[in-house]
C-alpha positions in Angstrom: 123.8 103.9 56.6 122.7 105.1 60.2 121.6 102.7 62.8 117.4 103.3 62.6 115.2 101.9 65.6 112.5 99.1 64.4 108.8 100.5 64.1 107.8 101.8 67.1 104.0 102.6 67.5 104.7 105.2 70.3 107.3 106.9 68.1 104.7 108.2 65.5 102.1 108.5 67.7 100.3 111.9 67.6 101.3 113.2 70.8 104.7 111.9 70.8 105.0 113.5 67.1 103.4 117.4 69.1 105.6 117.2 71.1 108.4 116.8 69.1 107.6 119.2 66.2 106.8 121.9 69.6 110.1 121.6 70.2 111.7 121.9 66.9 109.7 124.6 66.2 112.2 126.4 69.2 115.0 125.1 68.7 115.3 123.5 65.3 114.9 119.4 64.4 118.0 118.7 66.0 117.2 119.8 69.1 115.6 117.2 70.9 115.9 113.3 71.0 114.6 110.3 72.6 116.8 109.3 74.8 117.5 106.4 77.9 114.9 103.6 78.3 113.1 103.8 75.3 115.5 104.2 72.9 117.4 100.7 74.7 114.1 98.4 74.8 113.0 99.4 71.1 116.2 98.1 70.5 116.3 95.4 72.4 112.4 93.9 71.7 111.6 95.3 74.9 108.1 96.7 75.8 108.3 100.7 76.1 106.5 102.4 79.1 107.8 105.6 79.7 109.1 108.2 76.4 112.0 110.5 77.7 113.7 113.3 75.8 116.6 115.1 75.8 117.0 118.8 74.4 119.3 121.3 73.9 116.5 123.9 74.9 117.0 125.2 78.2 113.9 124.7 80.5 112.4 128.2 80.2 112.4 127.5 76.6 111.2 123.6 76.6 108.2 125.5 79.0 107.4 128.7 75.9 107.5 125.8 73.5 104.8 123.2 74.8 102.6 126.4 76.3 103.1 128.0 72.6 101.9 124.3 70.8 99.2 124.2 73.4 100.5 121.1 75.4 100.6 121.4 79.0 104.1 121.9 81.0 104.4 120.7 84.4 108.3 121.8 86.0 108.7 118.4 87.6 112.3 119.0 88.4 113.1 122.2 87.0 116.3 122.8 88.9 118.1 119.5 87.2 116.6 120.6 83.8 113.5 118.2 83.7 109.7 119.3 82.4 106.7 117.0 82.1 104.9 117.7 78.7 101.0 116.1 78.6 99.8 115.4 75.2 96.6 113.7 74.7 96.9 112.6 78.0 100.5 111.1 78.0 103.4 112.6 80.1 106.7 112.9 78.5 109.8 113.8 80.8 111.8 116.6 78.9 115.2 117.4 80.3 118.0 119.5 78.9 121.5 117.8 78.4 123.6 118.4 81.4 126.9 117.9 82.8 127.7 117.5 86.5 129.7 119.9 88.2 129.4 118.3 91.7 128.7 115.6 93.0 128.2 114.0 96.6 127.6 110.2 95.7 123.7 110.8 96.1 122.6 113.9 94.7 124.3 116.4 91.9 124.4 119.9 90.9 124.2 120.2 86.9 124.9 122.8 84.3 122.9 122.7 81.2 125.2 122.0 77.9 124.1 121.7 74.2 126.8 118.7 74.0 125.1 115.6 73.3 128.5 113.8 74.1 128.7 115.8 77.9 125.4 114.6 78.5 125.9 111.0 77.4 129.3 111.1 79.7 127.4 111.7 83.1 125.2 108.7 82.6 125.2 105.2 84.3 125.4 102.8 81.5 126.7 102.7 77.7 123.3 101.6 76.6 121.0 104.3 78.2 123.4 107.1 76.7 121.4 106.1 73.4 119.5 108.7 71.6 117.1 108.8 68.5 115.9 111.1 66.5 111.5 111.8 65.8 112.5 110.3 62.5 114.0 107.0 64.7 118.2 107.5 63.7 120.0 106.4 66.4 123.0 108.6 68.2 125.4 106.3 70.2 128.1 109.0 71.3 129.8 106.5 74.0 130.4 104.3 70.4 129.3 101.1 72.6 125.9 101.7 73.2 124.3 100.2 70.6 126.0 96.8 70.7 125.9 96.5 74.6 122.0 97.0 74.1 121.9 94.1 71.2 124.3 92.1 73.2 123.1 92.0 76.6 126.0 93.6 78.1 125.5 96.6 81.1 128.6 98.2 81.1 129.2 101.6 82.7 130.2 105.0 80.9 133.9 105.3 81.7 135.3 104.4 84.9 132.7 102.3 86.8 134.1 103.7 90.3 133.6 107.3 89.0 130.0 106.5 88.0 129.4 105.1 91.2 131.0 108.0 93.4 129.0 110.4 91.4 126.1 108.4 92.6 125.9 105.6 94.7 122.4 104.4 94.1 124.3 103.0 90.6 125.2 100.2 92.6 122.4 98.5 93.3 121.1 99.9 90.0 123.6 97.5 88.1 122.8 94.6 89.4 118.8 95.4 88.9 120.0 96.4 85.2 121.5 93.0 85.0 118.7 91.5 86.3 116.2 92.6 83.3 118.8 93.4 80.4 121.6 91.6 81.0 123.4 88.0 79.2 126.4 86.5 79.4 129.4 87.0 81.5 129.4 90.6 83.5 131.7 92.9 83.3 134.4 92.0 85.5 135.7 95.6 86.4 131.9 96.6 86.9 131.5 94.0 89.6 135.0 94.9 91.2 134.0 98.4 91.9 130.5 97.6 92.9 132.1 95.0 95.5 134.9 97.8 96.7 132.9 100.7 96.9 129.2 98.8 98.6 130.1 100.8 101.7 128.2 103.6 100.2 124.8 102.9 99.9 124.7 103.3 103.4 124.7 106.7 102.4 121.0 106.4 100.3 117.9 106.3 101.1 115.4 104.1 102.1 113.1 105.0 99.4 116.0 104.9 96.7 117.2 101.3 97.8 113.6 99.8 98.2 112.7 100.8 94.5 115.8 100.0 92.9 115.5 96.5 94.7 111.5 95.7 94.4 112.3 96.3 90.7 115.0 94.2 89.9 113.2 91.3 92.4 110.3 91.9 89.6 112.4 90.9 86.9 111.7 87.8 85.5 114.7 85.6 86.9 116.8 87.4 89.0 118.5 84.5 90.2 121.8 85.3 88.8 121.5 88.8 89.2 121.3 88.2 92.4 123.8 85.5 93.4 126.2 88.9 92.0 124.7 91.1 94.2 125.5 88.4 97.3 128.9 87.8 96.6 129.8 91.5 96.0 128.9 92.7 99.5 125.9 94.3 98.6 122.7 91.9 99.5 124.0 92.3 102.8 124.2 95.8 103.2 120.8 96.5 101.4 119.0 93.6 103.3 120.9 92.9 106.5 117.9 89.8 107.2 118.9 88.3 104.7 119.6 84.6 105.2 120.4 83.3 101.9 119.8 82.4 98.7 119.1 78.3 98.3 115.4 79.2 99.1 115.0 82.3 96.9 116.6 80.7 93.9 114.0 77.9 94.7 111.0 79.8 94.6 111.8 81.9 91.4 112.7 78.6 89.9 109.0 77.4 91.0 107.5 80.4 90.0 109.2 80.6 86.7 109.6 76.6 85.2 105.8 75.8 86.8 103.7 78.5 88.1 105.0 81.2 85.3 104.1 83.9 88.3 106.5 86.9 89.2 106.0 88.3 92.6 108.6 90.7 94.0 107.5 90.8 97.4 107.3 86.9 98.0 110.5 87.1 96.6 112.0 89.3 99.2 109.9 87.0 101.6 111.8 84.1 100.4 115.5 86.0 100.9 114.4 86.3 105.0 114.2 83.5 108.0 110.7 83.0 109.4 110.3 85.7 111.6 107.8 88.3 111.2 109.8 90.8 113.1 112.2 90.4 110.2 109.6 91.3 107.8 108.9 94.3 109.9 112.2 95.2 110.2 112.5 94.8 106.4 109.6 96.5 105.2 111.1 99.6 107.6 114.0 99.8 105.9 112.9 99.9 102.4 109.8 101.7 103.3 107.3 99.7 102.0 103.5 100.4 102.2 101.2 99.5 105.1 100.2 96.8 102.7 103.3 95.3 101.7 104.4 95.7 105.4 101.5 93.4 106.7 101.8 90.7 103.9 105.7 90.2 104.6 105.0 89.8 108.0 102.5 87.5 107.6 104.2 85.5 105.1 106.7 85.0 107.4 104.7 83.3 109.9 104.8 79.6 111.0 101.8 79.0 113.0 99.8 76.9 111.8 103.1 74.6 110.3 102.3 73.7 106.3 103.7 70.7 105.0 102.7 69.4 101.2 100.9 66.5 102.5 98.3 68.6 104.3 94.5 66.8 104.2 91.8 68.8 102.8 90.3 69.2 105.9 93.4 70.5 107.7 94.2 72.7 104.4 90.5 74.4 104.8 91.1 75.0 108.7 94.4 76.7 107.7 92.5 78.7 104.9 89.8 79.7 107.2 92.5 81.0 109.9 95.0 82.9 108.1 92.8 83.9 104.9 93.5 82.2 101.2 96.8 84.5 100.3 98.6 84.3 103.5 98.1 80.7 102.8 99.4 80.7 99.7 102.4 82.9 100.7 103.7 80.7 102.7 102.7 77.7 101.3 104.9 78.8 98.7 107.9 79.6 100.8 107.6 76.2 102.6 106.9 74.6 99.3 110.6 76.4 98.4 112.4 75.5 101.7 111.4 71.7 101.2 114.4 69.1 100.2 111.5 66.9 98.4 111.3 68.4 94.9 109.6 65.4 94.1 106.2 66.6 96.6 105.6 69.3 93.6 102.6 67.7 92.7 101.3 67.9 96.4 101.9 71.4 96.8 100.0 72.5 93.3 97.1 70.6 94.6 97.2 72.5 97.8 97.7 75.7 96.7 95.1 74.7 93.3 92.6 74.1 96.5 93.2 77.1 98.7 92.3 79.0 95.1 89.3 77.9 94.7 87.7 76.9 98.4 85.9 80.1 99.7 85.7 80.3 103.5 82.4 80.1 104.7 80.9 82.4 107.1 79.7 81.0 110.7 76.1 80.8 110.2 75.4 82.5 113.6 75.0 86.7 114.5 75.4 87.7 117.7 72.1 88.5 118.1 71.0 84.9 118.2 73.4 84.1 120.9 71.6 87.2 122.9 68.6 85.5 121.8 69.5 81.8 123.2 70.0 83.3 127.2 73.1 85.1 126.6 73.4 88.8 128.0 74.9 91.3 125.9 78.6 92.4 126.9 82.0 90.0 126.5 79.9 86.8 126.7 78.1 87.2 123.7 81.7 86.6 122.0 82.8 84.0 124.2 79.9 82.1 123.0 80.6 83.1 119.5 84.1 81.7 119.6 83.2 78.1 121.4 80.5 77.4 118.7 82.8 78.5 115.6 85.7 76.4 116.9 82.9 72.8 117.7 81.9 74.4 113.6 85.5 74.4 112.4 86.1 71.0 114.0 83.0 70.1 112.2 84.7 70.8 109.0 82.3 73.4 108.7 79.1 71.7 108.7 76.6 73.7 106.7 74.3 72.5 109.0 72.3 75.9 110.5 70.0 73.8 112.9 73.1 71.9 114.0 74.7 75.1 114.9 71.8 76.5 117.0 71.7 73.0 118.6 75.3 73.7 119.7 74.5 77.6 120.6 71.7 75.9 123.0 74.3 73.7 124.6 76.9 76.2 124.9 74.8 78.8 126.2 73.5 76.7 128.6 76.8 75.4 130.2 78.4 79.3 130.5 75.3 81.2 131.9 74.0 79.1 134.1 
């Protein structure tokens, strides 16, 4: 009896099921499949976010189909064989099977094929060259597939130093598949070629080595994963900044055994010294947002320092200053870099109050201080500044008349 995929509510769901029959109206029901990431997860238990499928229609013909079914076709990458059907509002990445006919370790020219077996041969790993029918019978053409998926194992197709020269960016993508898919023991040959051939993701881009590694950081515990990556060569090339792992491994086990948080950037906050030029410099080379940019930075500041034993006066001056999740950023990382595991209680109660204390706003406008004596121009925030820092040492009295009081003396002393 043929291996079947367990229910699957995006299998039978009508736009999924258009799309399919569209295409087996052109080519006949064997001519498409699901194929890669969701085939693997519905095996594995995994949730399923994106449906891909393979066909042995050529794109012209994967194009006549949709228009012919009325479905919309967008040629996202028509040159490597790949359309974008839209169903009810759901995208579905189409590409014909393909078989490389050159390759330069970063990019590759394809010829179509109607071989499901060619097609399974060019990819990375034995359990995305999975396939499954609209009726959910699974194809395994490698003949490993299936079990690496049920297992836990991320093995490539073939020779893993081929893979890898046909595309370098499989490096890194090994240890991010390990990272979410894999258990037990890794493949011993995988990690060999992955430590020999590292020299080549020099060779990728920025973009392509930020996503592949802001992914597998968003895995649940990447710890191990990792720790591979490290002593392969490869955490090093991809993240030169890098000082180590004893902190990372730290925070994810925070984050995971008492927290139950993920957070990818923090992570890769945790993997660098504290230095906001190396959070620059980081967030350059994997060309990370504006936004992600500024928080790494930030994270890695150390002005003002935070201990666990912080009062809750000196935790609210910190809040105030850097804002409540620069705070928590690297009150987390600190939290990670301490050698007292035993202040854990300390440092949930400081991070449980920078959560809930909202900073106040100084209870004074500049036009008030204008008001009080003070000509308009840079004295006007002078002024400002003096009263809000006699306010913050106040613990921020909420107090207005005690603030005017102090704008009267303050005025006073710096006009006249």
């Amino acid at each position: 009896m043929a291996d079947v995929l367990p229910p699957q509510p995006w299998r039978v769901h009508p736009a999924t099921v258009a799309v399919m029959e569209a295409l087996a109206s052109a080519g006949g029901e064997d001519c498409a499949r699901f194929v890669g990431g969701c085939v693997r997860n519905a095996v594995m238990g995994a949730p399923v976010r994106d449906i891909d499928i393979a066909t042995t229609l050529t794109p012209p013909q994967v194009i006549a189909a949709l228009e012919a079914a009325g479905l919309k076709a967008i040629p996202t990458g028509i040159d490597h064989g790949t359309v974008t059907a839209v169903a009810q509002g759901k995208p579905f990445e189409i590409t014909t099977l393909r078989r490389d006919v050159e390759t330069d370790g970063r990019r590759a020219v394809v010829a179509f094929t109607t071989d499901w077996a060619e097609d399974a041969a060019r990819r990375d790993f034995r359990l995305n060259a999975l396939y499954a029918d609209i009726a959910g019978r699974i194809y395994d053409p490698t003949g490993e597939g299936l079990a690496d998926a049920r297992a836990g194992r991320v093995v490539f197709v073939g020779d893993p130093a081929m893979r890898i020269a046909e595309d370098a960016l499989r490096i890194p993508r090994y240890f991010r598949f390990l990272a979410w898919y894999g258990r037990g023991e890794p493949e011993a040959a995988a990690l060999a070629a992955c430590a020999e051939h590292r020299g080549l993701v020099k060779g990728l881009s920025a973009e392509r080595i930020g996503h592949e590694l802001m992914t597998l950081l968003a895995a649940s515990d990447p710890r191990a994963a990792m720790g591979l990556m490290a002593q392969a060569g490869v955490l090093a090339l991809l993240v030169p900044d890098a000082t180590g792992l004893e902190r990372f491994d730290a925070l994810v086990r925070i984050e995971t055994e008492i927290l139950f948080s993920e957070d990818p950037l923090l992570r890769l906050a945790a993997l660098l010294p504290d230095d906001p030029a190396a959070g620059l410099a980081t967030a350059a080379r994997l060309r990370l947002s504006n936004a992600e940019r500024d928080r790494l930075a930030a994270a890695l500041g150390t002005d003002p320092p935070l201990v666990s034993w912080m009062s809750p006066r000196e935790i609210r001056r910190a809040v105030y200053r850097l804002g409540p999740g620069i705070f928590c950023d690297r009150a987390l990382l600190a939290w990670a870099g301490s050698d007292r595991p035993a202040a854990a209680v300390q440092w949930r109660a400081l991070l449980a109050m920078a959560r809930t204390w909202t900073p106040p706003t100084l209870p004074l406008t500049g036009a008030e201080v204008m008001a009080a004596g003070v000509p308009e121009g840079p004295l006007v925030g002078a002024v400002l500044r003096e009263v809000e820092a006699w306010w913050i040492d106040h613990d921020f009295l909420d107090d207005k008349l005690s603030v005017v009081e102090r704008l009267k003396a303050v005025a006073q002393g710096m006009v006249y």
